[in-house]
Every structure is written in structure tokens, then in C-alpha cells.
N, CA, C and O atoms as a GROMACS GRO file, in nm:
protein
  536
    1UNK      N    1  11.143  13.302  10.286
    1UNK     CA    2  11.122  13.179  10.356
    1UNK      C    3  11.166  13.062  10.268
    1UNK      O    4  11.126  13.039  10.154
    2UNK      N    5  11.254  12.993  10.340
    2UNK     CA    6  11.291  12.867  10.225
    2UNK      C    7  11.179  12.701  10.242
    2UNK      O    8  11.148  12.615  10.324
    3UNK      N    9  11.164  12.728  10.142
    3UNK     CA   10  11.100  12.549  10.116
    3UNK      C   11  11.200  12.460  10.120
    3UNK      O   12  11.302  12.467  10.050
    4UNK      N   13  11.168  12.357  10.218
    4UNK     CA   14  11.255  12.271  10.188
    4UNK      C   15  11.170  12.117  10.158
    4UNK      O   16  11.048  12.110  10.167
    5UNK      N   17  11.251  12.010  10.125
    5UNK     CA   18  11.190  11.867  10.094
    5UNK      C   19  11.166  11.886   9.933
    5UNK      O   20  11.211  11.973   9.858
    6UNK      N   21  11.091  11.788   9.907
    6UNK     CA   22  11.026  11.778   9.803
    6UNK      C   23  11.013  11.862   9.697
    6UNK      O   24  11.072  11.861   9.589
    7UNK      N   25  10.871  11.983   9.768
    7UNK     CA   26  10.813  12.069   9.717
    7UNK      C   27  10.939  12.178   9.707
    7UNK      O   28  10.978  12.251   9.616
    8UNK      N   29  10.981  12.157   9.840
    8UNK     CA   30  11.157  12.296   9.783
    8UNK      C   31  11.255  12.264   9.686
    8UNK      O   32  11.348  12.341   9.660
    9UNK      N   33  11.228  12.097   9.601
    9UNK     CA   34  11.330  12.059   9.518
    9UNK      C   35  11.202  12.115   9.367
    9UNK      O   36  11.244  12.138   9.254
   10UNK      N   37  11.085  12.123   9.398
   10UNK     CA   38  11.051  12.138   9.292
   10UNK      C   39  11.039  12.279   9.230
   10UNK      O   40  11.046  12.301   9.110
   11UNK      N   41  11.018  12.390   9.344
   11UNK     CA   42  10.993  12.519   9.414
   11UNK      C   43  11.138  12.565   9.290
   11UNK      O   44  11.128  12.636   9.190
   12UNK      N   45  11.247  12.504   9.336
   12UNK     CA   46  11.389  12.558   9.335
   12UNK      C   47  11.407  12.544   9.189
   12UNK      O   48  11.459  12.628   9.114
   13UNK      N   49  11.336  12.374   9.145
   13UNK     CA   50  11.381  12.373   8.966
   13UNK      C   51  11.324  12.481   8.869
   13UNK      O   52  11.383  12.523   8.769
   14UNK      N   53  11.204  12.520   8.909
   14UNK     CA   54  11.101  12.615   8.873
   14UNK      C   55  11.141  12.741   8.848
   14UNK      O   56  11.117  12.814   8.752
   15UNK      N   57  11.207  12.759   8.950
   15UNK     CA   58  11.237  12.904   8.975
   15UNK      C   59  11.378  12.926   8.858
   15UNK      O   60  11.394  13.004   8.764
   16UNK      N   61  11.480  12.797   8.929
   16UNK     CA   62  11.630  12.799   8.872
   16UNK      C   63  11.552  12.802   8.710
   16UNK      O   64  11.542  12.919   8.673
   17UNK      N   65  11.501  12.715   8.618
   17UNK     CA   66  11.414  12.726   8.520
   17UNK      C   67  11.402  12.849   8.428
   17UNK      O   68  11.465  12.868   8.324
   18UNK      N   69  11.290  12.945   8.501
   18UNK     CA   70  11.240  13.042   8.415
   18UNK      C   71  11.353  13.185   8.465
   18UNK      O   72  11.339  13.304   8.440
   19UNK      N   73  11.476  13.106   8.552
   19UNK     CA   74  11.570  13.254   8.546
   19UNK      C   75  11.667  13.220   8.433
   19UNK      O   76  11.718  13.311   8.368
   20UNK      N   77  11.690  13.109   8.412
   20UNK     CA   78  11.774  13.086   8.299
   20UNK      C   79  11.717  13.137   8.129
   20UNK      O   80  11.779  13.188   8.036
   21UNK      N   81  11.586  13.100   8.143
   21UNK     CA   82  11.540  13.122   7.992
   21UNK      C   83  11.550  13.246   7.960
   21UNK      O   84  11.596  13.281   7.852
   22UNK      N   85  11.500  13.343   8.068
   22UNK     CA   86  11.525  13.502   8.067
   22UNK      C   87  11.615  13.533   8.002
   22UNK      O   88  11.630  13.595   7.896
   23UNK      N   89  11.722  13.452   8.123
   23UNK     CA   90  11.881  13.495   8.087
   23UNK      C   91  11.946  13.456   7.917
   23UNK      O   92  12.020  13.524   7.845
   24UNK      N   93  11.887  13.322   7.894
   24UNK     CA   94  11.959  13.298   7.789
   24UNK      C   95  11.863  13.421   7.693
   24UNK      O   96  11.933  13.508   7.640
   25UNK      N   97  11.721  13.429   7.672
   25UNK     CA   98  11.614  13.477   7.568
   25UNK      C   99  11.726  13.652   7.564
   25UNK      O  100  11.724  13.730   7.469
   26UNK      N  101  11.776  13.665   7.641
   26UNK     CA  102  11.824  13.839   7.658
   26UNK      C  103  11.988  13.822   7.607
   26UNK      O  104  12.042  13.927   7.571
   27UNK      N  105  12.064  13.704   7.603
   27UNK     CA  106  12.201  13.694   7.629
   27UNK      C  107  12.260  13.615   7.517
   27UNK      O  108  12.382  13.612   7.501
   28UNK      N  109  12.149  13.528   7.414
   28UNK     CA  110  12.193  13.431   7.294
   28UNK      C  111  12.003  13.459   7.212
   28UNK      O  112  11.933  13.358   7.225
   29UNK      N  113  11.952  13.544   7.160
   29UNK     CA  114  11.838  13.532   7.105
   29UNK      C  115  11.856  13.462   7.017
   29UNK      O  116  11.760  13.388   7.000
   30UNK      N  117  11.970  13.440   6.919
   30UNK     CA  118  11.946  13.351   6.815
   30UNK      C  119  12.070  13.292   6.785
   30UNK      O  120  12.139  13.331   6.691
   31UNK      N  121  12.100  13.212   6.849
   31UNK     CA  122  12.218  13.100   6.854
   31UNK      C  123  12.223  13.003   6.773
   31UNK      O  124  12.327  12.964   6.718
   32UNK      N  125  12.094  12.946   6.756
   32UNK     CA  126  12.034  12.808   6.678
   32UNK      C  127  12.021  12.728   6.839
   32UNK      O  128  11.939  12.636   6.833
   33UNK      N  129  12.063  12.740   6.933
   33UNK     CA  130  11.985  12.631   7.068
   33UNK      C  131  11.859  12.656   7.120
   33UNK      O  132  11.865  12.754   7.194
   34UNK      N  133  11.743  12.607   7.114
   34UNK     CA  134  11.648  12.631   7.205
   34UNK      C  135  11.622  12.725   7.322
   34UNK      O  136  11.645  12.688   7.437
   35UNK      N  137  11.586  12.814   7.302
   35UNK     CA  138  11.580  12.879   7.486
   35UNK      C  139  11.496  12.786   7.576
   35UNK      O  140  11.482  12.827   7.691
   36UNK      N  141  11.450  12.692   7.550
   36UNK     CA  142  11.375  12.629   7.628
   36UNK      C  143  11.476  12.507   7.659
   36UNK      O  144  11.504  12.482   7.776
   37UNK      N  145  11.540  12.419   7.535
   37UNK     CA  146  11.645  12.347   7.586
   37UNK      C  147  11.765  12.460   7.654
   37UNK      O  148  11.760  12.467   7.776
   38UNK      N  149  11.819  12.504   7.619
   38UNK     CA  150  11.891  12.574   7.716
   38UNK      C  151  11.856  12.606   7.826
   38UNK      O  152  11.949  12.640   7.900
   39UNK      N  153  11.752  12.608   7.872
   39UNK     CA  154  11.696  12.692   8.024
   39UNK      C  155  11.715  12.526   8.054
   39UNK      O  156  11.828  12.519   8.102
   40UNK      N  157  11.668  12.413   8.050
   40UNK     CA  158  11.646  12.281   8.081
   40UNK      C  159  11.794  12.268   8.151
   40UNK      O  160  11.821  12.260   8.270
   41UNK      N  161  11.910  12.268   7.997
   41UNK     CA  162  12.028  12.207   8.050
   41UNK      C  163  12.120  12.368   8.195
   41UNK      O  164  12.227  12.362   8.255
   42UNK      N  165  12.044  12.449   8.196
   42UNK     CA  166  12.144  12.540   8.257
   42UNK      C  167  12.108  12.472   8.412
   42UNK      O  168  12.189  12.440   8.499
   43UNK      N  169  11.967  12.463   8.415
   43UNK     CA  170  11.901  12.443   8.526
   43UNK      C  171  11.959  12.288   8.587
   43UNK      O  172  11.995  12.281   8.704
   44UNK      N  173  11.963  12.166   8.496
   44UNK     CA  174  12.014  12.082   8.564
   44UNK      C  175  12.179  12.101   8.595
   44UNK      O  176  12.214  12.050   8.701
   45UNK      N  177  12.284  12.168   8.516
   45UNK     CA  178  12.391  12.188   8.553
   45UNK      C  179  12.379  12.302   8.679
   45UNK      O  180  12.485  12.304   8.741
   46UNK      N  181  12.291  12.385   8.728
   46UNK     CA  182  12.337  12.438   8.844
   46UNK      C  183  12.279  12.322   8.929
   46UNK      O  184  12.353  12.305   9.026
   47UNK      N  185  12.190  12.247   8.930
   47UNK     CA  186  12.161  12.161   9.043
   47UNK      C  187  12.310  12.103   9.065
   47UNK      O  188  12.360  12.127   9.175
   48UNK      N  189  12.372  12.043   8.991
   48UNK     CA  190  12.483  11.957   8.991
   48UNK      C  191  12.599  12.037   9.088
   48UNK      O  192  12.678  11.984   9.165
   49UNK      N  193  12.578  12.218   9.050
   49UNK     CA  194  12.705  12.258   9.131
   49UNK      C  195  12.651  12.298   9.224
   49UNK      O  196  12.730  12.321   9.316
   50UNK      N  197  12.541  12.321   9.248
   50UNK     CA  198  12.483  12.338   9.417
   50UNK      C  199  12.560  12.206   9.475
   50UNK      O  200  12.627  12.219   9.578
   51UNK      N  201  12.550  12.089   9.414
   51UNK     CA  202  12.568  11.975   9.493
   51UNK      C  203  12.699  11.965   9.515
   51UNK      O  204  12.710  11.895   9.616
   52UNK      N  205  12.840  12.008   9.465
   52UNK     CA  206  12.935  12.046   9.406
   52UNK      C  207  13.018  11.894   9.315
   52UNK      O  208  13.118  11.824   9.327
   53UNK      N  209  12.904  11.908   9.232
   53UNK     CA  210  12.982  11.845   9.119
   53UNK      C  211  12.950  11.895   8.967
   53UNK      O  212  12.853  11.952   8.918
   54UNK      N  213  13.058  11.855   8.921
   54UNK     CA  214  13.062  11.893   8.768
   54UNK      C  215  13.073  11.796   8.672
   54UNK      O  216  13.163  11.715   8.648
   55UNK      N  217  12.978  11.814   8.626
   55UNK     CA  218  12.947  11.695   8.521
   55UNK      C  219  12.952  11.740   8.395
   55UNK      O  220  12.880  11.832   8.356
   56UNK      N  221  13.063  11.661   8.298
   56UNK     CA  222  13.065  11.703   8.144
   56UNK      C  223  12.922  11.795   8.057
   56UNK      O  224  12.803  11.764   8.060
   57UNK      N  225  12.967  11.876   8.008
   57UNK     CA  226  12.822  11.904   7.915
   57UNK      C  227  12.780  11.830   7.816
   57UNK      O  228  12.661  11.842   7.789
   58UNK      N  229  12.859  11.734   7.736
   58UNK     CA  230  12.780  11.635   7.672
   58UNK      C  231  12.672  11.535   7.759
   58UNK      O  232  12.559  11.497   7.728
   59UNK      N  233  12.769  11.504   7.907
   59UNK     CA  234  12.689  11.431   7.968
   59UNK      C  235  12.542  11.488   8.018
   59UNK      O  236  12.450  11.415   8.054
   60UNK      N  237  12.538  11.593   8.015
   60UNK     CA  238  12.406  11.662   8.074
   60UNK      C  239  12.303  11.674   7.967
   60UNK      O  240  12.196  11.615   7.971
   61UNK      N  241  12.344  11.764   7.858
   61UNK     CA  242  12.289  11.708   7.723
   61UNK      C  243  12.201  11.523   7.740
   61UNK      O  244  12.088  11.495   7.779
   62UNK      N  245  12.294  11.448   7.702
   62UNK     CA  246  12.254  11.329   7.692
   62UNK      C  247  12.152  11.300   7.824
   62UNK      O  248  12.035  11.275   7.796
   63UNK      N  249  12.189  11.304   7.962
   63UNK     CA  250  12.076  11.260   8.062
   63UNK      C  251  11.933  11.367   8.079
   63UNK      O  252  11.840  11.347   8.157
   64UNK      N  253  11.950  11.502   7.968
   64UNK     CA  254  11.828  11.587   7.950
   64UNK      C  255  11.726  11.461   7.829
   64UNK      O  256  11.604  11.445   7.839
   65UNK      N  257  11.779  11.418   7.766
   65UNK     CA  258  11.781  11.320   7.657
   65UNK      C  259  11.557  11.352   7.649
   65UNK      O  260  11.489  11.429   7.582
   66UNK      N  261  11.520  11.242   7.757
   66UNK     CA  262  11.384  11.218   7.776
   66UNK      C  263  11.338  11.352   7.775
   66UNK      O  264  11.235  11.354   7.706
   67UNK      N  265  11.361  11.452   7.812
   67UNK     CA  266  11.298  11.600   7.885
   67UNK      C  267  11.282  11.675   7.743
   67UNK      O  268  11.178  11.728   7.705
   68UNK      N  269  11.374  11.673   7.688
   68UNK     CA  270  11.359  11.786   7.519
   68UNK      C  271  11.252  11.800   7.438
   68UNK      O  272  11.195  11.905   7.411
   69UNK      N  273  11.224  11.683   7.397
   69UNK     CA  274  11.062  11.642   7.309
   69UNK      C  275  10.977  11.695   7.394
   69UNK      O  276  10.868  11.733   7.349
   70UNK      N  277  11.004  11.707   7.518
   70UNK     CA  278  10.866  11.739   7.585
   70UNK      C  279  10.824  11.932   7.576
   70UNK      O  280  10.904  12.024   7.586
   71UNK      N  281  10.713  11.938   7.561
   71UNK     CA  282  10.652  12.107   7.587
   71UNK      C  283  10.694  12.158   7.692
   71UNK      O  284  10.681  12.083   7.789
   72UNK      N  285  10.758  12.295   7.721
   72UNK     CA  286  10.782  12.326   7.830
   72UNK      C  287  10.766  12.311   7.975
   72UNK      O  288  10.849  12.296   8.063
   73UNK      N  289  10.615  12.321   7.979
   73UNK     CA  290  10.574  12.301   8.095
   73UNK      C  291  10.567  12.150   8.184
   73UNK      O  292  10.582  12.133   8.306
   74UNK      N  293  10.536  12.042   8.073
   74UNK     CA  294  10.572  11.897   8.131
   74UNK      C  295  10.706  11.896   8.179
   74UNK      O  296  10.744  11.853   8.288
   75UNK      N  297  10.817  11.984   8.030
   75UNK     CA  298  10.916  11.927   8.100
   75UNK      C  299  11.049  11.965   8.185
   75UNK      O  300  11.166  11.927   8.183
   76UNK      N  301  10.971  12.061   8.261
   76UNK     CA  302  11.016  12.137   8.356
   76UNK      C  303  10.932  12.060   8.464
   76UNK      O  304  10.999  12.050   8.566
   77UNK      N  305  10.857  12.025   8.471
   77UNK     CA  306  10.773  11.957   8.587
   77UNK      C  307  10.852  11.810   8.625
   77UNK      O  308  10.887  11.765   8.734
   78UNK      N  309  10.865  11.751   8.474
   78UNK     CA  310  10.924  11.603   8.485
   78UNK      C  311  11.061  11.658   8.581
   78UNK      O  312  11.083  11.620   8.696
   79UNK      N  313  11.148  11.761   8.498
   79UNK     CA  314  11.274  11.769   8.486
   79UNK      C  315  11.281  11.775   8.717
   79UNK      O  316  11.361  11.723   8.795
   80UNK      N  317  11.184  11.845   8.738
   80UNK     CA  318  11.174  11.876   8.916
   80UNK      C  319  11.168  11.738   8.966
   80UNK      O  320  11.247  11.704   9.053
   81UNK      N  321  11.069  11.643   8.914
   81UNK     CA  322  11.031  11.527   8.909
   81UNK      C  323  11.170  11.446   8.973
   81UNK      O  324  11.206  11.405   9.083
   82UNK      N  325  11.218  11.448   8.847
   82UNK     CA  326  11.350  11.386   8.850
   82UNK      C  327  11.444  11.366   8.958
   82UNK      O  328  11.490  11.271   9.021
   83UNK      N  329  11.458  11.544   8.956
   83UNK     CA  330  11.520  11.555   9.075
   83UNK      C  331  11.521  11.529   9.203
   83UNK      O  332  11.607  11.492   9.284
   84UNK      N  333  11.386  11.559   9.207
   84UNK     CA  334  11.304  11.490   9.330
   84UNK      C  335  11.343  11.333   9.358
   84UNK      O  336  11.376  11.291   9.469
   85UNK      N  337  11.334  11.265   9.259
   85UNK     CA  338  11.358  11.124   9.199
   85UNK      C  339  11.466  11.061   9.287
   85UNK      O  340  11.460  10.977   9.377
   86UNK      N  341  11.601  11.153   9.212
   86UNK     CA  342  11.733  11.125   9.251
   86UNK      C  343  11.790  11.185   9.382
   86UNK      O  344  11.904  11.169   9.426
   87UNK      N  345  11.698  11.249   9.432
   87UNK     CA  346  11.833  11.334   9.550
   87UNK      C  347  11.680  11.239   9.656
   87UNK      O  348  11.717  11.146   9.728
   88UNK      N  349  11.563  11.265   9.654
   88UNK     CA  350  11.498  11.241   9.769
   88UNK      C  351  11.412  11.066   9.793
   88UNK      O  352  11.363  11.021   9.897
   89UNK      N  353  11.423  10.992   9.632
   89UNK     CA  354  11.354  10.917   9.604
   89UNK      C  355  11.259  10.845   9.705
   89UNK      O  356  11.274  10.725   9.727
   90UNK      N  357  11.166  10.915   9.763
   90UNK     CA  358  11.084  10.879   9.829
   90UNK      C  359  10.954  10.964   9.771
   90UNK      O  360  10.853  10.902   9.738
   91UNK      N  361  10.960  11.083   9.761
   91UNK     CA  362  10.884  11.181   9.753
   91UNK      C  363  10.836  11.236   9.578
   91UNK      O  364  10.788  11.330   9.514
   92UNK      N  365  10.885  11.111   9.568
   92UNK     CA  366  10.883  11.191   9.407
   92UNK      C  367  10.746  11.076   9.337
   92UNK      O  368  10.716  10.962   9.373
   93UNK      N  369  10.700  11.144   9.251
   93UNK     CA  370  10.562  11.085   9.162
   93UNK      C  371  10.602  10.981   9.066
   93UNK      O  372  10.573  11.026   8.955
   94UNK      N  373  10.644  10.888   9.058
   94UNK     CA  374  10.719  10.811   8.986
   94UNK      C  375  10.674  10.765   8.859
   94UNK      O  376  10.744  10.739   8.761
   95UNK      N  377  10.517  10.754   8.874
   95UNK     CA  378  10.370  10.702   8.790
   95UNK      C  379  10.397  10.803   8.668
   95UNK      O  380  10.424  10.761   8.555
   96UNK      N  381  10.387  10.935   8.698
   96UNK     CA  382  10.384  11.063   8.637
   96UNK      C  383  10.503  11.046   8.567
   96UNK      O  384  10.503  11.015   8.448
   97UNK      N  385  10.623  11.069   8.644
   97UNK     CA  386  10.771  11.100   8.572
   97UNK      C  387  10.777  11.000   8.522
   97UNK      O  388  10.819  11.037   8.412
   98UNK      N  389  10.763  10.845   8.511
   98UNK     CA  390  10.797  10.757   8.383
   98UNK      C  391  10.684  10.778   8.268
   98UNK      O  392  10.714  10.745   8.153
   99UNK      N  393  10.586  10.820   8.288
   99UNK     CA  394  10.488  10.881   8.139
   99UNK      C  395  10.549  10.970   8.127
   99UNK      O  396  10.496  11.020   8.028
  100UNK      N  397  10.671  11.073   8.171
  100UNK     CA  398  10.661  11.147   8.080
  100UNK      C  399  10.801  11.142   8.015
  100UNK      O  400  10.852  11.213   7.928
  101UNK      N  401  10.861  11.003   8.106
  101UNK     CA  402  10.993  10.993   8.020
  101UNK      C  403  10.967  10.907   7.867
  101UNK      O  404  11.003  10.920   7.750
  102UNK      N  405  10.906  10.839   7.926
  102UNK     CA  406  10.852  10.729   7.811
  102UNK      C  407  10.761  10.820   7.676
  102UNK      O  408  10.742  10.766   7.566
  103UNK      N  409  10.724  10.926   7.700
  103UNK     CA  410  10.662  11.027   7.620
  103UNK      C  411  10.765  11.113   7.548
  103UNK      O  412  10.752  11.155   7.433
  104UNK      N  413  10.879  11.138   7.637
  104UNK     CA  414  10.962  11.242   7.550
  104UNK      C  415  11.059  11.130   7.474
  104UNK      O  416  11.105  11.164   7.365
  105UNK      N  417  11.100  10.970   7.534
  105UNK     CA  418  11.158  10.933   7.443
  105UNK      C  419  11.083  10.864   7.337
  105UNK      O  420  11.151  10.856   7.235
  106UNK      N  421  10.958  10.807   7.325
  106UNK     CA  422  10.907  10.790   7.190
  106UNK      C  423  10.900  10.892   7.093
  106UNK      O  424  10.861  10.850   6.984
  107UNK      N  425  10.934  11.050   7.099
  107UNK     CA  426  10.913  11.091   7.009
  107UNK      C  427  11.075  11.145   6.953
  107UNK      O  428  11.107  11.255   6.908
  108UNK      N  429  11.153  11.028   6.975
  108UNK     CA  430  11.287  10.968   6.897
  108UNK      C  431  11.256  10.922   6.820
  108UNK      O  432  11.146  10.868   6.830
  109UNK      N  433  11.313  10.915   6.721
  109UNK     CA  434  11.343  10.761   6.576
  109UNK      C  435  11.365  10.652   6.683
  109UNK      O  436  11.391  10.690   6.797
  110UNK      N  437  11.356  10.520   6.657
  110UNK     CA  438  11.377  10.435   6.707
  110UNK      C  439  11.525  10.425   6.764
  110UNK      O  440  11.569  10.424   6.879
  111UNK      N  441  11.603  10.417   6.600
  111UNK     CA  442  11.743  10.408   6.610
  111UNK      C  443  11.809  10.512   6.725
  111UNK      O  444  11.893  10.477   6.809
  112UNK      N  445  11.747  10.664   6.709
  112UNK     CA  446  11.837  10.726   6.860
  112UNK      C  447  11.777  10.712   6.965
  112UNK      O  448  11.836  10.754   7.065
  113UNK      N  449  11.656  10.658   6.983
  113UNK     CA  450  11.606  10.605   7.115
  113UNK      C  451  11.720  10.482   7.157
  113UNK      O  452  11.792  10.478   7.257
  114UNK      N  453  11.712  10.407   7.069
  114UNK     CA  454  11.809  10.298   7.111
  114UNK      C  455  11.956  10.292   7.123
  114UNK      O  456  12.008  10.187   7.161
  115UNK      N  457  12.047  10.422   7.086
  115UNK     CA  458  12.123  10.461   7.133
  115UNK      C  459  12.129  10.562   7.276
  115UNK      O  460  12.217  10.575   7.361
  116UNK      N  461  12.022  10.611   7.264
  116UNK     CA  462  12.022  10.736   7.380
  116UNK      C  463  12.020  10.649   7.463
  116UNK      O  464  12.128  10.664   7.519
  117UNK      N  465  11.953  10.541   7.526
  117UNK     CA  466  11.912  10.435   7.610
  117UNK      C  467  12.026  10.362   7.682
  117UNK      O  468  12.047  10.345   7.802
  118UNK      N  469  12.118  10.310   7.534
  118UNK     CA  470  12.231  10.217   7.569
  118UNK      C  471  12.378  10.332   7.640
  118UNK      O  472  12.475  10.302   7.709
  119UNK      N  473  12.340  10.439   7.595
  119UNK     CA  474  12.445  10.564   7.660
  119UNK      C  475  12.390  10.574   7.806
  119UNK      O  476  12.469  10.555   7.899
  120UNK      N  477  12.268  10.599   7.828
  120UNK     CA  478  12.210  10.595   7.927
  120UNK      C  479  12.271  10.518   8.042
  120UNK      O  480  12.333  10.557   8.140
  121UNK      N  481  12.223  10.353   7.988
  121UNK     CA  482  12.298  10.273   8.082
  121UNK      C  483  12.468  10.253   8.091
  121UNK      O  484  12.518  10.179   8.176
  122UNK      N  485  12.525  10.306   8.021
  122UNK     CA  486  12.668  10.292   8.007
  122UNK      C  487  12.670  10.390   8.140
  122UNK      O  488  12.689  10.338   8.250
  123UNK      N  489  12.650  10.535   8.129
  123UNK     CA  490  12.685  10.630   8.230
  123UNK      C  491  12.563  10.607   8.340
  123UNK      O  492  12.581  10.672   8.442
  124UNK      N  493  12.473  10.547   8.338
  124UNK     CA  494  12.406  10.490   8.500
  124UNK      C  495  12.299  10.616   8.484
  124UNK      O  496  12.253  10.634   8.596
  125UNK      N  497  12.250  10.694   8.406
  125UNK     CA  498  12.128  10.765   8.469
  125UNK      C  499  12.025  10.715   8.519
  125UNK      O  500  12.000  10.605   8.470
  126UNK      N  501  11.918  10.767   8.636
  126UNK     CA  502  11.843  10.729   8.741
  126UNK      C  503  11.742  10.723   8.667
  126UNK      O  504  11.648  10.659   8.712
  127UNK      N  505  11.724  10.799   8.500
  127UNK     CA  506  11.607  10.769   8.447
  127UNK      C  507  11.568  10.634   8.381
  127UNK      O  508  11.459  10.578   8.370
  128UNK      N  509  11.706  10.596   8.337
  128UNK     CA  510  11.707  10.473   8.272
  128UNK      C  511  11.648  10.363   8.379
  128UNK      O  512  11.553  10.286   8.364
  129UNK      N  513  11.767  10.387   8.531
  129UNK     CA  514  11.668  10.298   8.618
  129UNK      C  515  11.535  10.274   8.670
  129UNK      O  516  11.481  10.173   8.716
  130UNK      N  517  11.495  10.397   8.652
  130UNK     CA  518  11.360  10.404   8.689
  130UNK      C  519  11.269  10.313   8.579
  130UNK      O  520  11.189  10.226   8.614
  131UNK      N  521  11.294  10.346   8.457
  131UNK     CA  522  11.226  10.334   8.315
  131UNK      C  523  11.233  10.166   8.316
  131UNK      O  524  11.149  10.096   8.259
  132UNK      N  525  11.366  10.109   8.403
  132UNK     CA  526  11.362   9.943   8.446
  132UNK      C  527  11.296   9.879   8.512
  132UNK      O  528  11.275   9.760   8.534
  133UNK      N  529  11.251  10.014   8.557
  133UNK     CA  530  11.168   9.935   8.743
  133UNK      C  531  11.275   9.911   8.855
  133UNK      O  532  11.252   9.844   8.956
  134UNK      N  533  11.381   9.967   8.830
  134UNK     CA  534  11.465   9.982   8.954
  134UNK      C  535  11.422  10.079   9.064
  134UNK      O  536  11.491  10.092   9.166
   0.00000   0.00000   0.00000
């Protein structure tokens, strides 16, 4: 049975999520990348080609930016959040997902907070706008 709306954008990150970590934990055990950042960035690059676009991997990297610092489970929640954010922005927790953007980027140095930020707004991510009050 498919979920759809909201709860099926969050249903879907969840799922897309813990099939990637599998995949990477069985397919790169010791690379030096995170299996947890890796499951993050695989998961937002298939959202992108469900949608059918392809977006650079530095660029995905960089708009995971807020999500990394965070513990798995926030930030797989934020990361649904997000999505929710950008494809449905009605339905999404907004209160929640800016604590937890504002949480994963304070635990930057200042200096790459304040670059990650100004990259941010150069390429337009929806987190940065949000984080404006847009």
C-alpha cells in the first residue's frame, strides 16, 4: 500500500535511509566515509532522481551541510523534514526542522559555518531560506 503526502515523503526517506546504510555497511566497511553520512547523501541523491534531476555530488554534500553533526536518528528525521519542506511546504514541521538545522550547524567552527552558509546562499538551498524566515 503506498503512502502518499507528507507522511509518504517521510515513510519513503526512512525507508530510502536505512536501505542505503545496509548497502553501503556490506559494500565500503571501511572507506574512511561515514555509513551514516553516506546513507544521508545516497538517500537525498535518489530523492533528486526520483524527481529526475541530477545534482553535482559536491552540491549534495554541501546542502547535507546542517544534517551531518546531527545523531542519526534526528538526522534522518530533519533530513524527511526537509523534504517535506521543499517538495510539499505546507506539511512540514518547520519549528522542529530549523532546531535542528540551527543544531547541526552550530556544531561547525564558526569560520565553516560561515562559509557553508554563504555557499548555501550562492546555490539557493531551501534550508538557508527557511533558517531566513523565508
Amino acid at each position: 500500500m503506498a503512502i502518499f503526502g507528507a507522511r509518504g515523503i517521510r515513510h519513503s526517506i526512512r525507508r530510502a535511509y536505512r536501505k542505503h546504510l545496509t548497502l553501503y555497511e556490506q559494500e565500503h566497511p571501511a572507506d574512511g566515509i561515514s555509513p551514516h553520512h553516506a546513507a544521508l547523501h545516497g538517500t537525498l541523491v535518489l530523492r533528486y532522481a526520483a524527481s529526475y534531476r541530477s545534482v553535482p555530488e559536491a552540491l549534495v554534500w554541501l546542502e547535507l551541510t546542517p544534517f551531518l553533526p546531527l545523531e542519526p536518528e534526528p538526522a534522518v528525521r530533519a533530513l524527511a523534514e526537509y523534504v517535506v519542506f521543499k517538495e510539499r511546504g505546507r506539511d512540514d514541521d518547520r519549528g522542529q526542522l530549523r532546531a535542528w538545522l540551527r543544531e547541526g550547524l552550530s556544531a561547525l567552527s564558526r569560520e565553516d559555518r560561515e562559509g557553508f552558509v554563504a555557499a548555501a546562499g550562492e546555490h539557493r538551498f531551501a534550508w538557508l531560506r527557511l533558517l531566513e524566515g523565508r
